[in-house]
DRENVOKOL-376194 format. One record per residue (C-alpha): x, y, z; residue in three letters. Coordinates in steps of 0.2 Angstrom, whole numbers. Each point is the difference from the previous one (the first is absolute). Example, Ala and Ser with C-alpha at 12.3 -4.5 7.8 and 13.67 -1.06 7.14 Angstrom:
BEGIN
<<62, -22, 39>, Ala>
<<6, 17, -3>, Ser>
This chain:
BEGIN
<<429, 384, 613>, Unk>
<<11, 16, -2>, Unk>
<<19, -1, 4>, Unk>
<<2, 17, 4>, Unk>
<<20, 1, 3>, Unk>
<<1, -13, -16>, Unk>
<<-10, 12, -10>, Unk>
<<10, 17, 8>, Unk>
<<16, -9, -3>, Unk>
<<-2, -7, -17>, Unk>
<<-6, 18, -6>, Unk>
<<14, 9, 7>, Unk>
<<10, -10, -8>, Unk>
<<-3, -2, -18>, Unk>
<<-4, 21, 2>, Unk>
<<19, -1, 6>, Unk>
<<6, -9, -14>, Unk>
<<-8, 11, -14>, Unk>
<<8, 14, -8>, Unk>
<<-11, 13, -9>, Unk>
<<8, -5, -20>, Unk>
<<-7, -17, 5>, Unk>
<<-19, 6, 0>, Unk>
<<-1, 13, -11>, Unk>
<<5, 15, 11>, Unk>
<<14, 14, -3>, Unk>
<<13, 0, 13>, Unk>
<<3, 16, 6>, Unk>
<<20, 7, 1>, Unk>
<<0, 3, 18>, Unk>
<<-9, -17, 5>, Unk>
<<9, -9, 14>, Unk>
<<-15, -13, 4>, Unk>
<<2, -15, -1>, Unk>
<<-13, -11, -9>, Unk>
<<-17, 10, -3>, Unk>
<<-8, 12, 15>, Unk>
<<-16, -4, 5>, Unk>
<<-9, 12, -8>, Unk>
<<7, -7, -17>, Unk>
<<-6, -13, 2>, Unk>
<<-20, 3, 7>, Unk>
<<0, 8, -18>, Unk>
<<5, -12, -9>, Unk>
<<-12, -11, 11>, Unk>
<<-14, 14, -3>, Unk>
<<-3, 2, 19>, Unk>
<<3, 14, 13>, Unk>
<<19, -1, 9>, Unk>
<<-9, -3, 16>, Unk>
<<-7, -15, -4>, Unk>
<<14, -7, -7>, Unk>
<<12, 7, 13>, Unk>
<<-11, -9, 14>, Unk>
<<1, -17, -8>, Unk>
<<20, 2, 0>, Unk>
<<-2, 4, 18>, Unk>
<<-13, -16, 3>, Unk>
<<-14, 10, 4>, Unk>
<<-19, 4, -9>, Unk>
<<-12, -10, -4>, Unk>
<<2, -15, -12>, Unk>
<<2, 5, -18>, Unk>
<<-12, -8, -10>, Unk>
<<3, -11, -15>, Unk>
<<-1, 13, -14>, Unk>
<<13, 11, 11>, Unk>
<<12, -14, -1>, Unk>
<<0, -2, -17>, Unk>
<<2, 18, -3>, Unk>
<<15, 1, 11>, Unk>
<<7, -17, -7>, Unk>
<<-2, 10, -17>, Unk>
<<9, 16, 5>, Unk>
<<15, -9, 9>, Unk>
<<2, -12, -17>, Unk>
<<0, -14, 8>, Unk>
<<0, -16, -8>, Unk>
<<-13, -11, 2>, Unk>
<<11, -14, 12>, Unk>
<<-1, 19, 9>, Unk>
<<-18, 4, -3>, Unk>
<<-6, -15, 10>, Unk>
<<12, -1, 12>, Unk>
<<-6, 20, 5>, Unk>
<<-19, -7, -2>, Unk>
<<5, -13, 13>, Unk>
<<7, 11, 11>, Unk>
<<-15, 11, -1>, Unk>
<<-13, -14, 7>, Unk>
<<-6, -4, -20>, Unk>
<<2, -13, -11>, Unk>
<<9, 5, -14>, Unk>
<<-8, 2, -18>, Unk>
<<0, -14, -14>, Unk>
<<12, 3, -11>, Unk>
<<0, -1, -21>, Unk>
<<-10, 7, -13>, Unk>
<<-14, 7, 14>, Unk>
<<15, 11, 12>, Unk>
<<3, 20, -2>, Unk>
<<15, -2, 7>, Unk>
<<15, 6, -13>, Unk>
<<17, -8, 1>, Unk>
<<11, 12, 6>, Unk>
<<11, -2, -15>, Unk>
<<-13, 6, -12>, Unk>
<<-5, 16, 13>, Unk>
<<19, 3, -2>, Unk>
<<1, 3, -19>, Unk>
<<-17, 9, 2>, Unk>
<<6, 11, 10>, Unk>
<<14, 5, -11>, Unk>
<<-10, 2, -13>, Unk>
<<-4, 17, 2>, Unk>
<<2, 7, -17>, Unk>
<<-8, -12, -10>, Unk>
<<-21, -7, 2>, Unk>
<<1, -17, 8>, Unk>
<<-14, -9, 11>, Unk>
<<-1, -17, 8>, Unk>
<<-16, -9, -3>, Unk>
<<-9, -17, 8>, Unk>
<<-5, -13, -15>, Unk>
<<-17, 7, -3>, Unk>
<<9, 19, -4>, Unk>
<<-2, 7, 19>, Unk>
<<10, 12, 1>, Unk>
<<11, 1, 18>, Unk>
<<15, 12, -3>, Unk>
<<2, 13, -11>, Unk>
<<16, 12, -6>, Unk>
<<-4, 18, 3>, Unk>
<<2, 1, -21>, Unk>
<<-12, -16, 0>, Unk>
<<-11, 11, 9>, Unk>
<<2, 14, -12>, Unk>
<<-4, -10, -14>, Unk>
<<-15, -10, 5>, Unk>
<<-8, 5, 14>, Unk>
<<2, -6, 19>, Unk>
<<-7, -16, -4>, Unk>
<<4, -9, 18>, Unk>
<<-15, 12, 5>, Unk>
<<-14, -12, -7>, Unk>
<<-9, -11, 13>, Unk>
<<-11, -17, -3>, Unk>
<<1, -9, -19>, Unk>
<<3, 18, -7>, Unk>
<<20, -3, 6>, Unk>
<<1, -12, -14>, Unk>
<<4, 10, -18>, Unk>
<<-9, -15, -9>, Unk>
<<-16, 5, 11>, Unk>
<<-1, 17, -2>, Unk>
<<3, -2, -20>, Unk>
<<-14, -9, -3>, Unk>
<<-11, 10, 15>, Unk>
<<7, 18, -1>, Unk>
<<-1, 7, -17>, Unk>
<<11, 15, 7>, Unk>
<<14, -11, 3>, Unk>
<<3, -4, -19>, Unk>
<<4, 20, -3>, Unk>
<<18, -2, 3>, Unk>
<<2, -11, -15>, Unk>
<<0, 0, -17>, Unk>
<<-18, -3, -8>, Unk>
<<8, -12, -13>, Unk>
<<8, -11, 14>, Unk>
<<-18, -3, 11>, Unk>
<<-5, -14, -8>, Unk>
<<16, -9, 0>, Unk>
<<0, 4, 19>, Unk>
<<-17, -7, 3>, Unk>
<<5, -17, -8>, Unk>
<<18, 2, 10>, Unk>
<<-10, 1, 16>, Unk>
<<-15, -15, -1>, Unk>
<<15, -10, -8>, Unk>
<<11, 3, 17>, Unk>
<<-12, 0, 11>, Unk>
<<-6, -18, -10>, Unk>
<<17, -8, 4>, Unk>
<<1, 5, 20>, Unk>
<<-16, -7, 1>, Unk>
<<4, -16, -6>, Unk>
<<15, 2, 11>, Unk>
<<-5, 5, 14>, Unk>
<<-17, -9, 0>, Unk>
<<-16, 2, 1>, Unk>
<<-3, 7, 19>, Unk>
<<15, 10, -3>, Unk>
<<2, 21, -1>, Unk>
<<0, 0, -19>, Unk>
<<-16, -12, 0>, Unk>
<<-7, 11, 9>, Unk>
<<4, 16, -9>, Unk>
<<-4, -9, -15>, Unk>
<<-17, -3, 8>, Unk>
<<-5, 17, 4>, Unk>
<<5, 8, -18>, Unk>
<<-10, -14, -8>, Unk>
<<-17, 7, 9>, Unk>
<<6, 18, -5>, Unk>
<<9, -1, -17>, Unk>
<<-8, -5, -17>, Unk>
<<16, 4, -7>, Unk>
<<11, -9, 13>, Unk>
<<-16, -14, -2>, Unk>
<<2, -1, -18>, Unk>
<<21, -2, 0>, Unk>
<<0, -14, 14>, Unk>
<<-12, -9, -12>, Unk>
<<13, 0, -14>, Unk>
<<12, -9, 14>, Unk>
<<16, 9, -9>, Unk>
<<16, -6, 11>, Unk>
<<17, 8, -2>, Unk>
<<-4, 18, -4>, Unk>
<<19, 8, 3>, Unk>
<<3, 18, 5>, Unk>
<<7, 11, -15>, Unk>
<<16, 4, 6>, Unk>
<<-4, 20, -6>, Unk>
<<-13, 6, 8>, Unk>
<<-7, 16, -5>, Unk>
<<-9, 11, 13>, Unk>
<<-8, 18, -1>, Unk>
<<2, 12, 13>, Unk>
<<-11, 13, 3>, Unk>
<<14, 13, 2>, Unk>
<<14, -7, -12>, Unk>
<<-9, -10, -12>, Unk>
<<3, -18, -10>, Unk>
<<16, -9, 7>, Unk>
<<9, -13, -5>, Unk>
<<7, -9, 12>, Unk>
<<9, -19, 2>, Unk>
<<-7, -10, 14>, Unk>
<<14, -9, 10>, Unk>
<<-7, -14, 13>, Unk>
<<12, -8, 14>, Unk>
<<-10, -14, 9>, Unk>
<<1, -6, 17>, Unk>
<<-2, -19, -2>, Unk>
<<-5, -1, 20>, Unk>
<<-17, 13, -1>, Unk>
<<-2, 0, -17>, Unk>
<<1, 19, 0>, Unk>
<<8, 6, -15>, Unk>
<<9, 19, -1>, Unk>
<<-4, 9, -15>, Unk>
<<14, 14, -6>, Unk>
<<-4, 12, -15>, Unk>
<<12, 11, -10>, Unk>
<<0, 7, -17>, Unk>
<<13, -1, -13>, Unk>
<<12, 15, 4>, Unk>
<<-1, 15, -12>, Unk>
<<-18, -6, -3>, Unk>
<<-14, 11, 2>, Unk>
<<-6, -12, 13>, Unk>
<<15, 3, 10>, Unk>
<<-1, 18, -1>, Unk>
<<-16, 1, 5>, Unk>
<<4, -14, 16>, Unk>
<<12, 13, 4>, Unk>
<<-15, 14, 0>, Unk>
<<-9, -11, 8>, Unk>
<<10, -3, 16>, Unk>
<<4, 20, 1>, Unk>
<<-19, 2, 0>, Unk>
<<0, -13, 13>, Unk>
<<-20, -1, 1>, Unk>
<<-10, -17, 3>, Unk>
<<-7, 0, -17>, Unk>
<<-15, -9, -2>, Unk>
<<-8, -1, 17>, Unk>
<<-13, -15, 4>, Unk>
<<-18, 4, 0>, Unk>
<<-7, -14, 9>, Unk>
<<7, -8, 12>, Unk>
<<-12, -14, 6>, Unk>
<<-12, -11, -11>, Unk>
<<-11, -13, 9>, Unk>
């Protein structure tokens, strides 16, 4: 059951105790609010002021269990947070591990400053569920897949578009690096796990995935230059910095270029251009 004033209270409160810097936001030089306003807040939430504004004021109907989570995301709670706000909300709160969305608020914090350089946060099987306006820039809005095509590993093996932003020479290295990773979550995970099931789906669609999980190649590591090719900008070569979060095995991916480079230069072009790049085309396989 809903705890209405719990739920009005405990939102209120961690609004309160927010201050814009702390999730992402410029803070204006005539601001006298304290914490974030309410409207701040029902965007970062992606939901209208008055639906937020009526569960501060322990009214509306009960917010269902994907509007909890978003709000639980928007106010960077962590997840000791999460559940207590799931609880107050009349839901059980969801498992935690490999299989949760939820990102730590310590990694949406160094995101969110990240606003000159391409960065993204990804789930274990390449889900993409944050991205740095730059990151946008440079490969795409890639949260906007739904289904398996949210995995990177699926739609390379299932979306011959998605290999145009990088360099022909590298494809079949990137092949191998994807059976060989999805290879090892399987075994750790197990067999009635996400990745077994992803696994599943590109054996009955892939001859090529088909004929690398075969070879049953393990250990397969990143390069740590990766080299892309922009539709606008052309080749990059950019190093791939990763920052794991132990707890929800989701790991933050920062690129830069060497400065003075010609990639570095063209990063710089890039983020004055400031377009998404290479859009998805598909956004749902079955």
């Amino acid at each position: 059951m809903i705890d209405r004033a719990g739920l009005a209270e405990f939102l209120r409160r961690r609004r309160e105790s927010l201050q814009p810097e702390d999730v992402g936001l410029l803070r204006g030089p005539r601001r006298r609010t304290s914490g974030l306003r309410r409207e701040e807040v029902a965007a970062l939430c992606h939901m209208s002021t008055d639906y937020y504004a009526r569960l501060e004021r322990e009214r509306g109907p009960q917010p269902s269990e994907q509007m909890i989570a978003s709000i639980a995301q928007g106010l960077h709670l962590a997840l000791d947070e999460r559940d207590h706000l799931f609880r107050l909300a009349g839901h059980h709160p969801p498992l935690r591990g490999p299989a949760s969305e939820h990102i730590s608020p310590g990694l949406l914090r160094i995101l969110d400053r990240l606003t000159d350089t391409p960065a993204e946060i990804v789930t274990e099987l390449g889900e993409t569920l944050r991205q740095s306006p730059l990151g946008v820039a440079l490969t795409g809005d890639a949260t906007a897949y739904t289904g398996p095509a949210r995995s990177r590993g699926y739609r390379w093996f299932t979306d011959p578009a998605s290999r145009t932003l990088y360099a022909p020479e590298e494809h079949e290295f990137l092949s191998r690096m994807y059976a060989s990773g999805l290879r090892g979550l399987v075994t750790l995970r197990g067999p009635d796990s996400r990745a077994a099931h992803l696994a599943d789906q590109l054996l009955a669609q892939s001859e090529e995935f088909r004929r690398l999980w075969e070879s049953h190649e393990i250990g397969v590591r990143p390069h740590d230059v990766k080299r892309f090719v922009h539709p606008e900008v052309g080749e990059l070569e950019l190093n791939c910095q990763t920052l794991l979060d132990p707890e929800q095995s989701h790991r933050l991916f920062v690129y830069t270029a060497v400065p003075g480079s010609e990639s570095h230069e063209k990063l710089q072009l890039l983020s004055v251009i400031g377009a998404p790049g290479v859009r998805p085309e598909a956004r749902s396989r079955p």
